[in-house]
C-alpha positions as CSV (number, residue, x, y, z in Angstrom):
1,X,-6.5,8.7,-16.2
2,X,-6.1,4.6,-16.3
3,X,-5.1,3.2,-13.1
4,X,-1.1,1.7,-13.5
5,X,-1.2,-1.7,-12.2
6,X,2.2,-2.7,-11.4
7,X,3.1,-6.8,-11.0
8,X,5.8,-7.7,-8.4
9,X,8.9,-9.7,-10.0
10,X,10.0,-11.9,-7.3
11,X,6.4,-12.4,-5.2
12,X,3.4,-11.2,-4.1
13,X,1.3,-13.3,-0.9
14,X,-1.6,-11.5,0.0
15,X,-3.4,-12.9,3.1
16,X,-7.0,-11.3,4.6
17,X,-4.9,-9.4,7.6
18,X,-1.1,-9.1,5.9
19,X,0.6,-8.8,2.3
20,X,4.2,-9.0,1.7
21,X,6.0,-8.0,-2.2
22,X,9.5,-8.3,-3.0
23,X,10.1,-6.0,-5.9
24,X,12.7,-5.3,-8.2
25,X,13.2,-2.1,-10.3
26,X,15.4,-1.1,-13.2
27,X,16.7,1.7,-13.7
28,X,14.9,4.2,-14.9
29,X,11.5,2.8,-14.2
30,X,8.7,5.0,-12.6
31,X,5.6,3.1,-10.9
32,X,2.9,4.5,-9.1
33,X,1.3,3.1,-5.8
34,X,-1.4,3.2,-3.2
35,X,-1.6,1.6,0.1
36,X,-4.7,-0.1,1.2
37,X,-3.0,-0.6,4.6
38,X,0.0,0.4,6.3
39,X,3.0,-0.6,4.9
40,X,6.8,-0.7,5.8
41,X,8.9,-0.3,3.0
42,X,12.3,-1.7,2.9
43,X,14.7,-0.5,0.3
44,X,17.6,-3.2,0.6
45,X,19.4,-2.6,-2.7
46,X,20.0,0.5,-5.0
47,X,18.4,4.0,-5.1
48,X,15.0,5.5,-5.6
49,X,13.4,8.7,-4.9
50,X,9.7,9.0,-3.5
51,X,7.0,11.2,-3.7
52,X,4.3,11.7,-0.9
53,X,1.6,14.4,-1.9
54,X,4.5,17.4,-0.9
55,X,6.9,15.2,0.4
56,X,9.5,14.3,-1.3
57,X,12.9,12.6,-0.8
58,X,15.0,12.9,-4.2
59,X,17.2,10.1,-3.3
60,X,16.1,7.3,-1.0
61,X,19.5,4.9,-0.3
62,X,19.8,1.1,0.6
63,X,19.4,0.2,3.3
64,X,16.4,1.7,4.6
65,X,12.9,1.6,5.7
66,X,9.8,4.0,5.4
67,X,6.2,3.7,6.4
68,X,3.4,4.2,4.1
69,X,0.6,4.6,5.8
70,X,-3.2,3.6,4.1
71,X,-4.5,5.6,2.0
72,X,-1.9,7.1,0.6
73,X,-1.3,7.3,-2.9
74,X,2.9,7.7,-3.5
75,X,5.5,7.9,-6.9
76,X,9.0,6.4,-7.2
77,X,11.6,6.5,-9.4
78,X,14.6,4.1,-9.5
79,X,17.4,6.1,-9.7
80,X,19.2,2.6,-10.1
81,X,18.4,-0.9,-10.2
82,X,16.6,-1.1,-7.1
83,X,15.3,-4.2,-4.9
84,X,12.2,-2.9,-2.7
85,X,10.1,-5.3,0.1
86,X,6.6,-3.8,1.3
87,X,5.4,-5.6,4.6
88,X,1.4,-4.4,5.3
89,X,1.7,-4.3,9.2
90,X,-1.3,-4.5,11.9
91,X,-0.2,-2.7,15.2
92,X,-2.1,-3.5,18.2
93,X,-3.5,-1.3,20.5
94,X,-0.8,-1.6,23.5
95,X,2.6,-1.8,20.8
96,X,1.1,1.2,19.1
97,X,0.9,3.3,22.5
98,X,4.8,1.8,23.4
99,X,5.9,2.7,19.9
100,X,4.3,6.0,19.3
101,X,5.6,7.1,22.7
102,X,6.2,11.4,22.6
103,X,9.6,12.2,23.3
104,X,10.1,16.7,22.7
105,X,11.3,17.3,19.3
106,X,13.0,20.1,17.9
107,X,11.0,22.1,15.2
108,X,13.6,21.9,12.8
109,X,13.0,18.1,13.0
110,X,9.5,18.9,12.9
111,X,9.9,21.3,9.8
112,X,12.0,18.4,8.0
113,X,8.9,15.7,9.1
114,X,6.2,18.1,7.2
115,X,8.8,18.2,4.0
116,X,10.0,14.8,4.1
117,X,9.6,11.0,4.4
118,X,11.2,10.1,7.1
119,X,13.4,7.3,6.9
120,X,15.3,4.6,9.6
121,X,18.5,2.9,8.4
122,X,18.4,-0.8,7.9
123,X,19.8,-2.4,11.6
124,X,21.2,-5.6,11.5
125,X,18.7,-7.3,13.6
126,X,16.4,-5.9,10.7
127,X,18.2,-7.1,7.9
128,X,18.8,-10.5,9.5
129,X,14.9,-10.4,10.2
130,X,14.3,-9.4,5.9
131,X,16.8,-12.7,5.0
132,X,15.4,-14.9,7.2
133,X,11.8,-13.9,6.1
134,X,13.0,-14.0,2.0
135,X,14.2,-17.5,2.8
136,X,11.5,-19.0,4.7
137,X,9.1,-17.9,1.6
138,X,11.1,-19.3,-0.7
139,X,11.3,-22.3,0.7
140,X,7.4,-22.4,0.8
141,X,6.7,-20.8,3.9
142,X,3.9,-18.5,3.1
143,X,0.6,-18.8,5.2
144,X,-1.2,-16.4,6.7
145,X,-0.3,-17.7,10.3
146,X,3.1,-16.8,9.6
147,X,3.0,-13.3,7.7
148,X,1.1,-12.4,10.8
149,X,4.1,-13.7,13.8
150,X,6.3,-12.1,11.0
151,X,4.6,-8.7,10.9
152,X,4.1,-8.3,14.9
153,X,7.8,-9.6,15.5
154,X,9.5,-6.5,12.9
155,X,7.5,-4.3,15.6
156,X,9.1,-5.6,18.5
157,X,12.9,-5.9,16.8
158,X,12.4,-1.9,16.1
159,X,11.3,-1.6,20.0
160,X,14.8,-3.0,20.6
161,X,16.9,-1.5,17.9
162,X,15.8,1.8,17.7
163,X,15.1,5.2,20.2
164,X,11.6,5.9,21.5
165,X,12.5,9.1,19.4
166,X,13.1,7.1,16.0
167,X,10.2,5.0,16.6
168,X,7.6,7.8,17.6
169,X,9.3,10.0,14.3
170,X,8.4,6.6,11.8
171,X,4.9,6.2,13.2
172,X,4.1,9.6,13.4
173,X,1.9,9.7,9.9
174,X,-0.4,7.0,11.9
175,X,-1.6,9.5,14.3
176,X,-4.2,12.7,13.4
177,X,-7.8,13.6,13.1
178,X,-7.6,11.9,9.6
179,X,-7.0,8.7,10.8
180,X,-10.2,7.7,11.7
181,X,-11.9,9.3,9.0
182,X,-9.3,6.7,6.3
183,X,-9.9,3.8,8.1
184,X,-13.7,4.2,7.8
185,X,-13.6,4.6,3.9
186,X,-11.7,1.7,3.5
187,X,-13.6,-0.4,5.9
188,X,-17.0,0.8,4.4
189,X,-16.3,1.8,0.5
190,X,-17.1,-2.0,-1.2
191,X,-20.6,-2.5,1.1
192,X,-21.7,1.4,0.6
193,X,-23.6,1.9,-2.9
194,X,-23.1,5.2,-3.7
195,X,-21.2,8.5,-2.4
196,X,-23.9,9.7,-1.0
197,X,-24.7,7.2,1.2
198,X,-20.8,6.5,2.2
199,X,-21.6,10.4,3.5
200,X,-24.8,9.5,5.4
201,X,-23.1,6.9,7.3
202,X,-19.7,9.3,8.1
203,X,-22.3,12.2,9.6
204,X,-21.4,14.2,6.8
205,X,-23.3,16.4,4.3
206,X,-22.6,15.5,1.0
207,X,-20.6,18.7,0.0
208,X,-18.9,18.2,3.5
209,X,-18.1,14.7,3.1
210,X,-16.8,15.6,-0.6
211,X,-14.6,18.6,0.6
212,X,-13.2,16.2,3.2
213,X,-12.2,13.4,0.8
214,X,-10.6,15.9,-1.4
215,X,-8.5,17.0,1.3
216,X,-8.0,13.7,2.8
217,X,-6.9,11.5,-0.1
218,X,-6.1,14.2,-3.0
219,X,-9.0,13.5,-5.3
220,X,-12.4,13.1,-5.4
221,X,-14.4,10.9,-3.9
222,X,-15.9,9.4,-7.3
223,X,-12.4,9.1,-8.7
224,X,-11.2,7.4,-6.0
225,X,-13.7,4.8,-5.8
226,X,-13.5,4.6,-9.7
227,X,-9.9,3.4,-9.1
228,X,-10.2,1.3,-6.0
229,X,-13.0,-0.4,-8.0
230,X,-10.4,-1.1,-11.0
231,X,-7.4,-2.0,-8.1
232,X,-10.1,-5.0,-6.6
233,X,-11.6,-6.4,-10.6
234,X,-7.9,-6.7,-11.8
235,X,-7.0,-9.0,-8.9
236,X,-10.2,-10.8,-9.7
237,X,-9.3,-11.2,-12.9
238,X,-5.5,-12.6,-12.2
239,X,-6.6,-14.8,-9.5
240,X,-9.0,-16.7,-12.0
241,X,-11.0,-18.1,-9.7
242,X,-14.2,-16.5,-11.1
243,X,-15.8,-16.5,-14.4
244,X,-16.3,-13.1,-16.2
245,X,-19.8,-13.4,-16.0
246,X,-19.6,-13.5,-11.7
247,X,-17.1,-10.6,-11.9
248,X,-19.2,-8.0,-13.8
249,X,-22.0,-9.3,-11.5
250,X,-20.8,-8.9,-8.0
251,X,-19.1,-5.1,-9.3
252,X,-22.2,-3.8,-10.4
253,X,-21.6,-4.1,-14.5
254,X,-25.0,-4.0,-16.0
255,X,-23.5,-6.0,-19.1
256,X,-20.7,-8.1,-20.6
257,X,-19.9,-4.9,-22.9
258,X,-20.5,-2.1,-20.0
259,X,-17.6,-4.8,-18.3
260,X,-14.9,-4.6,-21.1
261,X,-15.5,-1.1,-21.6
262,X,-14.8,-0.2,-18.3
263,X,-11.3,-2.6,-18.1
264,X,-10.1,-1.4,-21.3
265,X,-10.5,2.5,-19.9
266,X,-9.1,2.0,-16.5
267,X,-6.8,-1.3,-16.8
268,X,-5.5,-0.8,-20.5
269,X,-6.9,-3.9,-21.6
270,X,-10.1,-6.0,-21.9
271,X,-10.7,-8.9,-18.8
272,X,-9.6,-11.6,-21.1
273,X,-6.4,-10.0,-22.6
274,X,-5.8,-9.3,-18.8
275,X,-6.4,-13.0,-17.4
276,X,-4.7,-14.2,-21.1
277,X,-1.7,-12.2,-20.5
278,X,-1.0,-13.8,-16.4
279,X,-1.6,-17.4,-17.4
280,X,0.5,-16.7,-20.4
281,X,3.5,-15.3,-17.8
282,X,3.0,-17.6,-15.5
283,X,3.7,-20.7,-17.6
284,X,6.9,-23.1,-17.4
285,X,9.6,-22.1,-19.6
C-alpha cells in the first residue's frame, strides 16, 4: 500500500520541538494522516468526519478542537469545504499533572470516550488565540522560539477556559500502559537497525515485541517502519537541501536504482519527479 503524502495549502513550519499546518479541504476530499507527536486539531471552518482505529465521529463541526495523540494513524473526510490547523504540542511534566487532573465520570461518558473522539468547542479566548497566531505567521513570525511560547500558552488558555472535567476527558488518550511503550519507538526507530534489535532494546522477545506493535499501532512492525521511512525521505526530498546521492546514503539504499524503486512503490513517484514537482509549485506566478 503506498504511503499518501498529503501537502498543506496555506503552510506548513516544522521546527525540532513543534510543527504547526493550516489546511484546507474541499469537499469531498479524503486524506489519510499519522501523528509523529501529539497534535491539537482545530477544525475552524466547515465539516469533516474522522476516523480513529474504532472511533469514529461521522460529522465533526466548526468550531472545534481534538487531540491526536502520537502514533496514531487517523482518516477524514470533508463533508464540506473544510479549513483544519494541527498544532504538535509538548506538555510538561507539572501542566500535564494540572491538566489531566481525575474528576469521577459517569460510564456512559466513559462508554462514549471508548466509541468516540472526543471533542471541545472552539472558546473565544481559543479562537482569538488561532487569529492572532495565523496573523503573526503571516506576517513572518515563524521561528521555533515562538511556535514553542505558542504551544505552552494554548495549554494554559484551556486551564482557564475549560472544566478540570473537559480538560482531563481531551487528555485522556495521553495516559495508559502504551504510552511509554510509543514514545520509545519513536525516540529509537531511525538509530535502531533492524526489528530485532528495536526488540532487544524494549526487553522484548521478538514475537513479543511484534505482538505488541501490532496491537499498539495496527500494523506490523516492518510495515510501519517501511512507512515512517517513506514519511522522513519525502521531506528530504522537498526540503532540497541534500543531493540524491546523500539521501539514498544516509537511508540505507544500497544503489541509485534500489533508491527510485523504493520512491516510486511507496511515494508514487521517482525522487526527482518528487523534488521536480515542489520546485515546480513553488514558483512565482
Amino acid at each position: 500500500m503506498k504511503k499518501e503524502i498529503v501537502e498543506d495549502k496555506n503552510y506548513n513550519i516544522d521546527s525540532e520541538n513543534n510543527t504547526i499546518q493550516k489546511t484546507t479541504f474541499q469537499k469531498g476530499e479524503t486524506h489519510t494522516f499519522t501523528t509523529e507527536k501529539d497534535t491539537i486539531t482545530f477544525i475552524t471552518e466547515g465539516a469533516l468526519s474522522i476516523s480513529i482505529g474504532r472511533k469514529t465521529n461521522p460529522q465533526i463541526v466548526s468550531p472545534c478542537m481534538l487531540l491526536i495523540p502520537l502514533g496514531v494513524t487517523y482518516d477524514i473526510a470533508a463533508l464540506s469545504d473544510t479549513e483544519m490547523t494541527r498544532l504538535t504540542i509538548t506538555i510538561q511534566e507539572d501542566l500535564y499533572r494540572c491538566l489531566s487532573e481525575k474528576e469521577e465520570i459517569s460510564e456512559e461518558i466513559v462508554t462514549q470516550r471508548q466509541n468516540y473522539i472526543y471533542t471541545l468547542p472552539l472558546s473565544s479566548l481559543v479562537t482569538d488565540f488561532l487569529r492572532v497566531m495565523n496573523k503573526s505567521i503571516a506576517r513572518g513570525l515563524n521561528n521555533p522560539d515562538y511556535l514553542e511560547l505558542k504551544a505552552k500558552e494554548l495549554l494554559y488558555i484551556m486551564q482557564t477556559d475549560y472544566s478540570t472535567k473537559e480538560c482531563s476527558m481531551f487528555f485522556e488518550s495521553l495516559q495508559g500502559n502504551d504510552r511509554r511503550f510509543i514514545e520509545f519507538i519513536y525516540k529509537n526507530y531511525q538509530s535502531t537497525p533492524s526489528i530485532r534489535d528495536l526488540a532487544k532494546q524494549s526487553f522484548y522477545s521478538l514475537s513479543g515485541f511484534e505482538k505488541k506493535f501490532r496491537r499498539v499501532f495496527g500494523k506490523s512492525a516492518s510495515q510501519w517502519a517501511k512507512e515512517m521511512k517513506a514519511s522522513d525521505v519525502y521531506r528530504e526530498i522537498v526540503k532540497g537541501e541534500k543531493t540524491f546521492k546523500q539521501i539514498s546514503f544516509e537511508y540505507g539504499f544500497c544503489s541509485p536504482a534500489h533508491f527510485n524503486d523504493f520512491c516510486k512503490n511507496q511515494l508514487g513517484h521517482t525522487p526527482g519527479e518528487i523534488r521536480r514537482r515542489v520546485i515546480s509549485e513553488n514558483k512565482p506566478k
